[in-house]
MMTF fields as JSON, N, C-alpha, C and O atoms, coordinates in Angstrom:
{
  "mmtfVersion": "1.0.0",
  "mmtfProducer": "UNKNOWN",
  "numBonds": 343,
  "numAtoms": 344,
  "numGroups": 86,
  "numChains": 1,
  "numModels": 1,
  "chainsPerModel": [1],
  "groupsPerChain": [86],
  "chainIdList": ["A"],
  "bondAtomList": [4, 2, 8, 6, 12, 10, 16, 14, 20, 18, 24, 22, 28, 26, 32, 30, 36, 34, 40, 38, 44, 42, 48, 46, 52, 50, 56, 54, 60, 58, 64, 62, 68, 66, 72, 70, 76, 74, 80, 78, 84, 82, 88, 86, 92, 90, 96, 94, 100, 98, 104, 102, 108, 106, 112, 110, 116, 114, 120, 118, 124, 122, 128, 126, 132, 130, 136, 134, 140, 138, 144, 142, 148, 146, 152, 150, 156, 154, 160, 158, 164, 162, 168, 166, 172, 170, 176, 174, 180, 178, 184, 182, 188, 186, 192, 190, 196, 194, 200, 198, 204, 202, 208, 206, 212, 210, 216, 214, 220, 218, 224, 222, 228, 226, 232, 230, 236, 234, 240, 238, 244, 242, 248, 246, 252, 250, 256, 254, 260, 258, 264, 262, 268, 266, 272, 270, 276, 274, 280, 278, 284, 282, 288, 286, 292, 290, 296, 294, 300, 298, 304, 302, 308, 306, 312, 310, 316, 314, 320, 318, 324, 322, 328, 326, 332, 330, 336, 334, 340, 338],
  "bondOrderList": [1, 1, 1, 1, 1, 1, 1, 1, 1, 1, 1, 1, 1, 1, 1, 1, 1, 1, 1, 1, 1, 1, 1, 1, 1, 1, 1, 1, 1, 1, 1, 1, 1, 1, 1, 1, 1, 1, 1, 1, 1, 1, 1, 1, 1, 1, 1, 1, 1, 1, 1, 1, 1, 1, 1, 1, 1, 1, 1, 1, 1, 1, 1, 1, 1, 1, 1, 1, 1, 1, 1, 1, 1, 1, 1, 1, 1, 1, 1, 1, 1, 1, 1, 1, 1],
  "groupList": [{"groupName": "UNK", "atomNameList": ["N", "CA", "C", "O"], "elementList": ["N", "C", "C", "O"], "formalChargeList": [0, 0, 0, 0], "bondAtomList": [1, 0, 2, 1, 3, 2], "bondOrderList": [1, 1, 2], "singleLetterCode": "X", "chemCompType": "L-PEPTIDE LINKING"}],
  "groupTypeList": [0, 0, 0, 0, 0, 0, 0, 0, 0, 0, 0, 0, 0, 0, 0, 0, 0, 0, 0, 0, 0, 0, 0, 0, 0, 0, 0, 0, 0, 0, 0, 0, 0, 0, 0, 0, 0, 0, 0, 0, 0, 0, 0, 0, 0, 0, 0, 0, 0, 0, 0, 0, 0, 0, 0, 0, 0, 0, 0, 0, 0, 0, 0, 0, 0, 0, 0, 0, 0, 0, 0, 0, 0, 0, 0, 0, 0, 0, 0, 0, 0, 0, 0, 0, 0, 0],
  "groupIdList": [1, 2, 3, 4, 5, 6, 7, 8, 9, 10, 11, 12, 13, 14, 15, 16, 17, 18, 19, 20, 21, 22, 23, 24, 25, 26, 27, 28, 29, 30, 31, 32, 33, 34, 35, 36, 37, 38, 39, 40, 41, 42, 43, 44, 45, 46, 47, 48, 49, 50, 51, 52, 53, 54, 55, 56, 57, 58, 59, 60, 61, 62, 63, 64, 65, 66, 67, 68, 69, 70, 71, 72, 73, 74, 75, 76, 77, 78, 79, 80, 81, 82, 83, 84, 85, 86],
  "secStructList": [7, 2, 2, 2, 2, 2, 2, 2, 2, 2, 2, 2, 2, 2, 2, 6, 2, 2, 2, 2, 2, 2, 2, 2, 2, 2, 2, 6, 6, 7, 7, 7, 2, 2, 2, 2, 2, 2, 2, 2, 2, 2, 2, 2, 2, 2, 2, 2, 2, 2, 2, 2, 2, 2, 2, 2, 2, 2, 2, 2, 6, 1, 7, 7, 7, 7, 7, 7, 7, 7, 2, 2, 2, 2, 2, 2, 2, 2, 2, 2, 2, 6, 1, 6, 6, 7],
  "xCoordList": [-109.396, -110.309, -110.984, -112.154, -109.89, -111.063, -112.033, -113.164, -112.018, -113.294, -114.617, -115.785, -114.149, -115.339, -115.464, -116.53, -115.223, -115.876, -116.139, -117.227, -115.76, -116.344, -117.526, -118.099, -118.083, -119.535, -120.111, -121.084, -119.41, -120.755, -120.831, -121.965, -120.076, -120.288, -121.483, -122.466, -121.267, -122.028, -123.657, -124.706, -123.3, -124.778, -125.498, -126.562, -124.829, -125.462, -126.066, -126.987, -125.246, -125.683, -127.023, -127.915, -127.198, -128.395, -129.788, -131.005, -129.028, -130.013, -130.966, -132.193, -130.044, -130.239, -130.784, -131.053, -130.814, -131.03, -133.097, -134.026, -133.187, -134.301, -135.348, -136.528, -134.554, -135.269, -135.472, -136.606, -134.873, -135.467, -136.395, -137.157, -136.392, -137.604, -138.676, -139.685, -138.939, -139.963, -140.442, -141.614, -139.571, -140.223, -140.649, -141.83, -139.933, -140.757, -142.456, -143.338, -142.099, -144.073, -144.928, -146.144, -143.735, -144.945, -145.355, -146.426, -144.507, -144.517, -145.545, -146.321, -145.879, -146.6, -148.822, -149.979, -148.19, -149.884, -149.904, -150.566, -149.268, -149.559, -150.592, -150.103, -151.498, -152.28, -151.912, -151.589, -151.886, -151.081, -149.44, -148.394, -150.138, -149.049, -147.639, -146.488, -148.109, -146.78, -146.149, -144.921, -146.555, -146.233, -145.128, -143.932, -145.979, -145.378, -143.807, -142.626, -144.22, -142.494, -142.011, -140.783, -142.466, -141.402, -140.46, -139.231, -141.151, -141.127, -139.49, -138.311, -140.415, -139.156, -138.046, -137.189, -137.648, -137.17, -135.814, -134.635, -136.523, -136.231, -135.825, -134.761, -136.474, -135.684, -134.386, -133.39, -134.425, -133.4, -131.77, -130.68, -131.942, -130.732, -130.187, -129.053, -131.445, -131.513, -130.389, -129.374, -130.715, -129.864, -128.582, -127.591, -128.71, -127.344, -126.387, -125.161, -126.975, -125.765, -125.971, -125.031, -126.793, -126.455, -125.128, -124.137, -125.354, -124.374, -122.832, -121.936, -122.783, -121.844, -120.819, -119.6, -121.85, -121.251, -121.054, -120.543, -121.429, -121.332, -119.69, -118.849, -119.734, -117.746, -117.439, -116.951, -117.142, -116.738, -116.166, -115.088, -117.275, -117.163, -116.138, -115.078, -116.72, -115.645, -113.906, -112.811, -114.317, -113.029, -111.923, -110.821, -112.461, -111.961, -111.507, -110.66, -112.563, -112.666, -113.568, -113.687, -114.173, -115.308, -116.461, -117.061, -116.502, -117.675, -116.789, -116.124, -116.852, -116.534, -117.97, -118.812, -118.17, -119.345, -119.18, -118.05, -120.228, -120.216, -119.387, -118.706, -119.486, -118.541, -119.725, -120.715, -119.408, -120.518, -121.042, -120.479, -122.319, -122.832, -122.653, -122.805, -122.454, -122.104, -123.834, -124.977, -123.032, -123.918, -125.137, -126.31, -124.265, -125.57, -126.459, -127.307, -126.064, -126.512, -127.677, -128.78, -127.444, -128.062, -129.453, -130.636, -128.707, -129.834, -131.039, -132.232, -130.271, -131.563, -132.106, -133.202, -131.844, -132.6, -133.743, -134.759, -133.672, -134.399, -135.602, -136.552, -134.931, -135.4, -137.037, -138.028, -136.798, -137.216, -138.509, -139.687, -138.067, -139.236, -140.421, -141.616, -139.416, -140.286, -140.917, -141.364, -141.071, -141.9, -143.086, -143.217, -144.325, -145.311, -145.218, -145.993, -144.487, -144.396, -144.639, -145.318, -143.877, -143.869, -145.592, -145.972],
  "yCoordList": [3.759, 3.167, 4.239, 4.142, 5.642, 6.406, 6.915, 6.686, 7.336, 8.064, 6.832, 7.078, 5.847, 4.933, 4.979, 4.365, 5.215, 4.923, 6.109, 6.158, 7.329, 8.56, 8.971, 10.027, 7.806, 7.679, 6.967, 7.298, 6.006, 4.685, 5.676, 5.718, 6.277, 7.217, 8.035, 7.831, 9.218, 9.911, 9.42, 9.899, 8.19, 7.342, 7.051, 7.51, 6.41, 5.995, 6.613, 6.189, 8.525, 9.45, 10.037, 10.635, 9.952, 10.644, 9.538, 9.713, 8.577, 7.467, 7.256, 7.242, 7.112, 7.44, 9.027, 9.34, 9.67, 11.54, 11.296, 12.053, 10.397, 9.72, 8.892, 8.588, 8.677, 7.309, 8.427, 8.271, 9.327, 10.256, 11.251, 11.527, 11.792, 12.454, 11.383, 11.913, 10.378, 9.109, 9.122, 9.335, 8.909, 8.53, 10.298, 10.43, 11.555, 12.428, 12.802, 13.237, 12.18, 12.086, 11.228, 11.361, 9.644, 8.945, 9.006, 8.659, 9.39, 9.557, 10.284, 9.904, 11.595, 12.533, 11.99, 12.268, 11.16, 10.15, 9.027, 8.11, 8.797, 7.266, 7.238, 7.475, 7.026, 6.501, 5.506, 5.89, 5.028, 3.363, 4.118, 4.458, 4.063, 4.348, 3.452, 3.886, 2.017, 1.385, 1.492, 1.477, 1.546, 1.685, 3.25, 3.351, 4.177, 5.778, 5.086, 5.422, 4.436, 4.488, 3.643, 3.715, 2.638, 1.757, 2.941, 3.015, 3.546, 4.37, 5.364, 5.478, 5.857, 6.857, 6.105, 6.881, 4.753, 4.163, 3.571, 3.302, 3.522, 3.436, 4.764, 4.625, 6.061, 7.276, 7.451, 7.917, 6.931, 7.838, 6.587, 7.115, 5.256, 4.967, 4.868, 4.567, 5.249, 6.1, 7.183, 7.102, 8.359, 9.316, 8.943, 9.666, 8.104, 8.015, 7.035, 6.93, 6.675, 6.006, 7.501, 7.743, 8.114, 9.413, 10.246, 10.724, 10.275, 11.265, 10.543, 11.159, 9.388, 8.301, 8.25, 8.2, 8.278, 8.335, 9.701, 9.815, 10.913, 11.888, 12.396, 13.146, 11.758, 11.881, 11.379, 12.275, 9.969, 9.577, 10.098, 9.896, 10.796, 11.386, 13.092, 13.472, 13.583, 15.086, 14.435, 14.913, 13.283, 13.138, 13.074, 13.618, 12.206, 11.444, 12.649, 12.546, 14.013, 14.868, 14.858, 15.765, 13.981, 13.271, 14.647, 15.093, 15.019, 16.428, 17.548, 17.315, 18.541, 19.878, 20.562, 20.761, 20.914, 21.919, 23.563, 24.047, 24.278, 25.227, 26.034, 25.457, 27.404, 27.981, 28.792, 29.178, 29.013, 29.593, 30.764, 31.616, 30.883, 31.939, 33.622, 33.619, 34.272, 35.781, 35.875, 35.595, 36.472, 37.308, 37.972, 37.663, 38.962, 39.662, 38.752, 39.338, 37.185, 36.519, 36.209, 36.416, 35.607, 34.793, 35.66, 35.326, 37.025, 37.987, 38.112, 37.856, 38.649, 38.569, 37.492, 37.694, 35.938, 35.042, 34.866, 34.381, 35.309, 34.962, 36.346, 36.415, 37.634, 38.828, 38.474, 39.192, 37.494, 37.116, 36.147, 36.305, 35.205, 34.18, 34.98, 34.694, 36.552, 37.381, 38.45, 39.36, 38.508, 39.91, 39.451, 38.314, 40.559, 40.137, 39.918, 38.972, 40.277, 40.393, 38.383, 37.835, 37.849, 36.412, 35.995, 34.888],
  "zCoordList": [241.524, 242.494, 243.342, 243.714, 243.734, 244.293, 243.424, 243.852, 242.684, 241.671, 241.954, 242.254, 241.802, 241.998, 243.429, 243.471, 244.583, 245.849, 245.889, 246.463, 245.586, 245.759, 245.087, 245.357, 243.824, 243.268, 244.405, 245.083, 244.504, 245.333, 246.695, 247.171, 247.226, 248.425, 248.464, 249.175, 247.426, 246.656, 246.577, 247.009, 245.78, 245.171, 246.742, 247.158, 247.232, 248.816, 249.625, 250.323, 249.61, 250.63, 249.449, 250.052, 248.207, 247.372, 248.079, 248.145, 248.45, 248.537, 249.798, 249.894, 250.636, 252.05, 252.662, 253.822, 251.691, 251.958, 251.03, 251.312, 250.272, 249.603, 250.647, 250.474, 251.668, 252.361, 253.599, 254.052, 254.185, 254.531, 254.428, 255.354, 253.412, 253.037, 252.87, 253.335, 252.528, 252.429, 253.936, 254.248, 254.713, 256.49, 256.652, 256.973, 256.494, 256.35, 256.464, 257.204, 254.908, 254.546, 254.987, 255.131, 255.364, 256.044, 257.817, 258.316, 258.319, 259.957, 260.148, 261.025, 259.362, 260.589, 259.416, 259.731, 258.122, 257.797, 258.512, 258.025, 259.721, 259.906, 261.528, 262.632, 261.373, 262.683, 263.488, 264.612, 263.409, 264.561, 264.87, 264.319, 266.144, 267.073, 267.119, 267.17, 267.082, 266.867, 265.289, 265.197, 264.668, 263.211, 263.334, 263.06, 263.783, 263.883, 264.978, 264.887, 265.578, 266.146, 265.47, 265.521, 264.673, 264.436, 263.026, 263.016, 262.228, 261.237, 261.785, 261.452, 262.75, 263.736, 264.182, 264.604, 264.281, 265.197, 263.734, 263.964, 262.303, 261.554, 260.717, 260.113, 260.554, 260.301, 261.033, 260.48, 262.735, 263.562, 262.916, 262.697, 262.754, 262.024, 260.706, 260.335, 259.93, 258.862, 258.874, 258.183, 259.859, 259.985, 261.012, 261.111, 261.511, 261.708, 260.474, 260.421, 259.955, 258.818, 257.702, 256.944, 257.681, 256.507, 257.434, 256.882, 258.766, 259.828, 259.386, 258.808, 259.725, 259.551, 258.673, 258.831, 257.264, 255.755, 255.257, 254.142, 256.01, 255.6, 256.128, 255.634, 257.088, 258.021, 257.355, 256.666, 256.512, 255.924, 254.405, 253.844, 254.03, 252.655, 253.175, 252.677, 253.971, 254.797, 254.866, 254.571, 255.348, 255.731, 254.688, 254.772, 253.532, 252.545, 251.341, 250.453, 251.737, 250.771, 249.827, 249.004, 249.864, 248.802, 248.776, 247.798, 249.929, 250.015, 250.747, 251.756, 250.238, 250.629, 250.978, 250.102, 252.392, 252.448, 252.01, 251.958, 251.74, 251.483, 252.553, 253.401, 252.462, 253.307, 253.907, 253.285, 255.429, 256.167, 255.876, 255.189, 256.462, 255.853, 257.218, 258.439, 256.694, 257.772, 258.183, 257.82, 259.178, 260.153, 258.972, 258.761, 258.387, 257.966, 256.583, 255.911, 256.317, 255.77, 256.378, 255.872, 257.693, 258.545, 258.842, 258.896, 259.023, 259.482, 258.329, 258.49, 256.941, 256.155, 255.995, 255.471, 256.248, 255.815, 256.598, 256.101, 258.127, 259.406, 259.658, 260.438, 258.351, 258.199, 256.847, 256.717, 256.283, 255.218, 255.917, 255.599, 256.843, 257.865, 258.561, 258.62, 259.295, 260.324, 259.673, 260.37, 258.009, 257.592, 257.149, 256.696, 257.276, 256.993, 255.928, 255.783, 254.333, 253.171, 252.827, 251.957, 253.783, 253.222, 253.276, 252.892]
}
């Protein structure tokens, strides 16, 4: 039974991580002001059930995050944003 809730977990957070990027693209094309909040008003519990289900899945073990990244990681990536080369 876990292998299957650790799909439907899985399946849910691919899903919900989908419906985010969607309000993404549509929030910053939408003219009507009430529309743009209702949109936002609808991303922000959007992300809180992705926040939600994502404890859920940490907790359960279902997701292991990567392991942090060092200093001198952090540095070249932010080294990579600030050169003229990009």
């Amino acid at each position: 039974m876990e292998i299957q809730e650790k799909i439907m977990v899985a399946d849910t957070l691919a899903g919900i991580n989908g419906e985010l990027i969607r309000y993404a693209q549509m929030i910053p094309q939408t003219e009507n002001t009430e529309l743009k909040a209702c949109l936002k008003q609808l991303r922000n519990a959007c992300e809180q059930s992705q926040e939600e289900l994502y404890q859920i899945a940490r907790d359960k073990s279902y997701y292991v995050p990567a392991s942090k990244a060092t200093s001198e990681e952090v540095a070249h990536v932010k080294s990579l944003f600030t050169s003229e080369t990009l």
